[in-house]
NUKE-183165 format. One record per atom (N, C-alpha, C, CB): x, y, z; atom name. Coordinates in Angstrom, 3 decimals. Atoms other than C-alpha are relative to their C-alpha. Glycine has a CB too. Layout:
REC,east,north,up,atomo
REC,X,Y,Z,CA
...
This chain:
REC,east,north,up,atomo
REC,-0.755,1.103,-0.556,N
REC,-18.054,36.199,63.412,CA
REC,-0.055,0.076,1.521,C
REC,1.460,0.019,-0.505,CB
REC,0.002,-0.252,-1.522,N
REC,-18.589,35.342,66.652,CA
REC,1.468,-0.452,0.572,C
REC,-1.280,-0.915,0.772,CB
REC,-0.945,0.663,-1.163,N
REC,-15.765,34.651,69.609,CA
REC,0.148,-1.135,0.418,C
REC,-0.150,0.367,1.002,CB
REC,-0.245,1.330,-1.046,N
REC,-16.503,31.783,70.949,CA
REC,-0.398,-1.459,-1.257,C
REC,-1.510,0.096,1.789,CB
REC,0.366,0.916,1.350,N
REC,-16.127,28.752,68.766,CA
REC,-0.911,-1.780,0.197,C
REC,1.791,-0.317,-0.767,CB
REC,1.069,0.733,-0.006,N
REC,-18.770,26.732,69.649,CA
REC,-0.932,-0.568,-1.120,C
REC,-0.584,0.593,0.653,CB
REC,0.426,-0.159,1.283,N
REC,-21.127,27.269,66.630,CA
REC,0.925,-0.633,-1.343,C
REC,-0.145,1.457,-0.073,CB
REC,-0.975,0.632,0.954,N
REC,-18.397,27.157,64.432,CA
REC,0.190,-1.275,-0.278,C
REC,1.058,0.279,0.263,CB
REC,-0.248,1.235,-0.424,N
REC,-17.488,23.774,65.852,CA
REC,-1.330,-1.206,-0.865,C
REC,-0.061,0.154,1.841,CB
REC,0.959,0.560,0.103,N
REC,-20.981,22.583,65.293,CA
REC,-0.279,0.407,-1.486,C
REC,-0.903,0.276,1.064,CB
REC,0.387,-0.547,0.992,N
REC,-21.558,24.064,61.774,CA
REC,1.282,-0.788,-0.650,C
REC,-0.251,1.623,0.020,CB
REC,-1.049,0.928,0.314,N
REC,-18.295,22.173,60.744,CA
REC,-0.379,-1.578,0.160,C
REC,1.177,0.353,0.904,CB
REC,0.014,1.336,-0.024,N
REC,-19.360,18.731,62.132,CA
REC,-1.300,0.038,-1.202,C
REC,-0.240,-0.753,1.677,CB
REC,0.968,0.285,1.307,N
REC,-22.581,19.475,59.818,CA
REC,0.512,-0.121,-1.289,C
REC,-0.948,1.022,-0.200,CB
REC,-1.032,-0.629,1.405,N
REC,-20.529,20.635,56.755,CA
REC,0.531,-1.708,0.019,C
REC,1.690,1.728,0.413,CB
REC,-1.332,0.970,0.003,N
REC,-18.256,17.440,57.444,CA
REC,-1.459,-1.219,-0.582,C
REC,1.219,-0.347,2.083,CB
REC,0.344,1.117,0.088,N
REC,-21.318,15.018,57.575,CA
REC,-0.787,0.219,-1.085,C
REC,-0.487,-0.576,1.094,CB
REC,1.168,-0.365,1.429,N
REC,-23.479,16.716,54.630,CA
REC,0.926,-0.358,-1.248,C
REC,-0.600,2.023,-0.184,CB
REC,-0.546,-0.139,1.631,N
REC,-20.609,15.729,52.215,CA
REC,1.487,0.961,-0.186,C
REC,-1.391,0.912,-1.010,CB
REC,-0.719,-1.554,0.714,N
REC,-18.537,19.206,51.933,CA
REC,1.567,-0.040,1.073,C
REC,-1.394,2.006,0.450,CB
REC,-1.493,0.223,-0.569,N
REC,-14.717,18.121,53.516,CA
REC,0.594,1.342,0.030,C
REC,0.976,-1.024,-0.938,CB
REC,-1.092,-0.923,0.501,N
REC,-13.007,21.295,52.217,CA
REC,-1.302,1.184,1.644,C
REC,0.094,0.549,-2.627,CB
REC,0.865,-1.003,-0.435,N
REC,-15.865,23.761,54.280,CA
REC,0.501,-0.975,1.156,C
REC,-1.684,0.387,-0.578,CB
REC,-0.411,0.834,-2.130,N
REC,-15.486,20.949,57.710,CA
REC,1.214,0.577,0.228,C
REC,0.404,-2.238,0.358,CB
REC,-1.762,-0.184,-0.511,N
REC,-11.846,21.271,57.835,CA
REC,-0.021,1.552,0.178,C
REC,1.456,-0.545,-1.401,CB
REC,-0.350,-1.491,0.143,N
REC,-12.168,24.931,56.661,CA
REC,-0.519,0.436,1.836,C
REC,-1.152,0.942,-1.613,CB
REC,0.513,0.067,-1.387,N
REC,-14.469,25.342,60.025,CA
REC,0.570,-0.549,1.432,C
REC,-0.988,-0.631,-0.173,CB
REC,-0.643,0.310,-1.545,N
REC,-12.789,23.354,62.469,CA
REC,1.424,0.492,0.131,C
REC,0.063,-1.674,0.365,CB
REC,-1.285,-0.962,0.152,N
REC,-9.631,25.161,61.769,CA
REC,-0.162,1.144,0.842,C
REC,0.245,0.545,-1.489,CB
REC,0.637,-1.504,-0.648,N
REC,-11.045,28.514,62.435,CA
REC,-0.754,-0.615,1.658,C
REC,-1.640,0.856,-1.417,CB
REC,0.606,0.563,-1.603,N
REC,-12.800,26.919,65.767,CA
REC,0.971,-0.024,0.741,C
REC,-0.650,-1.476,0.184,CB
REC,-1.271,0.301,-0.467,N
REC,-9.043,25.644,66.711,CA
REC,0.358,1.572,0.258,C
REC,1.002,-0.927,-1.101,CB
REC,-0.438,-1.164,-0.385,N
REC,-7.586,29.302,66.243,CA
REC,-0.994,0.625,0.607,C
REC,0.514,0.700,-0.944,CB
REC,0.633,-0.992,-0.951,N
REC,-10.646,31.046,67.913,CA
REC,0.319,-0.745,1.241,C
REC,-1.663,0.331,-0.221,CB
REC,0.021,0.374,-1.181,N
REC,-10.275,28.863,70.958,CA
REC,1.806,0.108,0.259,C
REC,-0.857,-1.517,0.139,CB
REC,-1.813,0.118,-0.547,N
REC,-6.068,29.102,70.901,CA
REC,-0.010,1.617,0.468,C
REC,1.584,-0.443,-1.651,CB
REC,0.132,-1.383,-0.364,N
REC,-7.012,33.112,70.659,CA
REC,-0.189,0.526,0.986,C
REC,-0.655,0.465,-0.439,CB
REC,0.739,-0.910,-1.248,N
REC,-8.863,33.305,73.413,CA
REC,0.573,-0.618,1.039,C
REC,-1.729,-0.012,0.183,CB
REC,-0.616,0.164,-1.126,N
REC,-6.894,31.327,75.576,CA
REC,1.572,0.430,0.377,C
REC,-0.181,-1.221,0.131,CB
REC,-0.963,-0.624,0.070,N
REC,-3.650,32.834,74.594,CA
REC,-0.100,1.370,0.911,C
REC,0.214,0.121,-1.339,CB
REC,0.791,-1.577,-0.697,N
REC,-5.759,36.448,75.487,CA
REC,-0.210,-0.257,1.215,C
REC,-1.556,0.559,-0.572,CB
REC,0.266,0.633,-1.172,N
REC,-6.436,34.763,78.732,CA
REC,1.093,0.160,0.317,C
REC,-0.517,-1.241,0.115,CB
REC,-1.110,0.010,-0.587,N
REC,-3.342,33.852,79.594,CA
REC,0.960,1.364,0.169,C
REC,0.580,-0.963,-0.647,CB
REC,-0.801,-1.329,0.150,N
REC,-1.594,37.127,78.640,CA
REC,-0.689,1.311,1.078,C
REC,-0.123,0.489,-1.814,CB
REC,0.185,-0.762,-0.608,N
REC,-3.704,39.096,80.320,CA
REC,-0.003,-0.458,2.258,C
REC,-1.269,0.439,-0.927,CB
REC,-0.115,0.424,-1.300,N
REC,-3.836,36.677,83.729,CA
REC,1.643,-0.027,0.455,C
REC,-0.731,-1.439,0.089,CB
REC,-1.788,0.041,-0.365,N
REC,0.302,36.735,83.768,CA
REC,-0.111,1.614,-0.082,C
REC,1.418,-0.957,-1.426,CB
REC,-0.351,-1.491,-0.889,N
REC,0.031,40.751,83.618,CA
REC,-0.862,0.226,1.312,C
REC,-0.357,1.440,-0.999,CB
REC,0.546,-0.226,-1.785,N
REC,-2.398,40.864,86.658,CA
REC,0.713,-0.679,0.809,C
REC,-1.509,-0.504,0.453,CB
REC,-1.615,0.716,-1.127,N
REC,0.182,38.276,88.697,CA
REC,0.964,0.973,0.495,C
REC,1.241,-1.099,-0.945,CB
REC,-0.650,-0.145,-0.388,N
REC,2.708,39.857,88.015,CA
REC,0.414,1.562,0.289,C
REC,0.475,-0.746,-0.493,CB
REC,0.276,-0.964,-0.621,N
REC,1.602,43.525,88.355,CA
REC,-0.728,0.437,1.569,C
REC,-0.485,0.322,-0.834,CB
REC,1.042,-0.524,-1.461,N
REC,-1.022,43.406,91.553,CA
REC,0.709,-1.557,0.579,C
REC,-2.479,0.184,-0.212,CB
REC,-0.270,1.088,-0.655,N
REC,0.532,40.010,92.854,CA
REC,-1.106,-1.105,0.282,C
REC,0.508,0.447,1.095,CB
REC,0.691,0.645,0.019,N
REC,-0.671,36.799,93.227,CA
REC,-1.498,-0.429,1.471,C
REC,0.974,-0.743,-0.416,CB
REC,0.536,0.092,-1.323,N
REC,-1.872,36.849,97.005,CA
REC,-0.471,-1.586,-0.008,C
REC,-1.274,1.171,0.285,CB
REC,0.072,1.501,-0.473,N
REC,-3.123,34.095,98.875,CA
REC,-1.433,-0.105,0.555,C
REC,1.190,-0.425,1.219,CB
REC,1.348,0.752,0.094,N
REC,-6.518,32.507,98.724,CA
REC,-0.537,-0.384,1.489,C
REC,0.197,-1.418,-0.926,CB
């Protein structure tokens, strides 16, 4: 399984247009939570660098 839900994404719109509803949805689901994952992981880790080393100024 990869990370990044790209593929996924795209392997779902196929699934969706070949016929197979239950496999699309199943796919763009999983696409949705890999991309909420990784921006959750993002965020969590950019709010402990803030608010450990400070934000400074650009």
């Amino acid at each position: 399984m990869l990370l990044v839900p790209g593929l996924t994404i795209t392997n779902a719109i196929r699934d969706t247009i070949a016929g197979d509803l239950v496999a699309g949805t199943s796919r763009i689901i999983e696409a949705f939570l890999i991309a909420v994952a990784i921006a959750v992981g993002s965020g969590l880790v950019f709010s402990f660098w803030i608010s450990y080393f400070g934000g400074g100024s650009i």
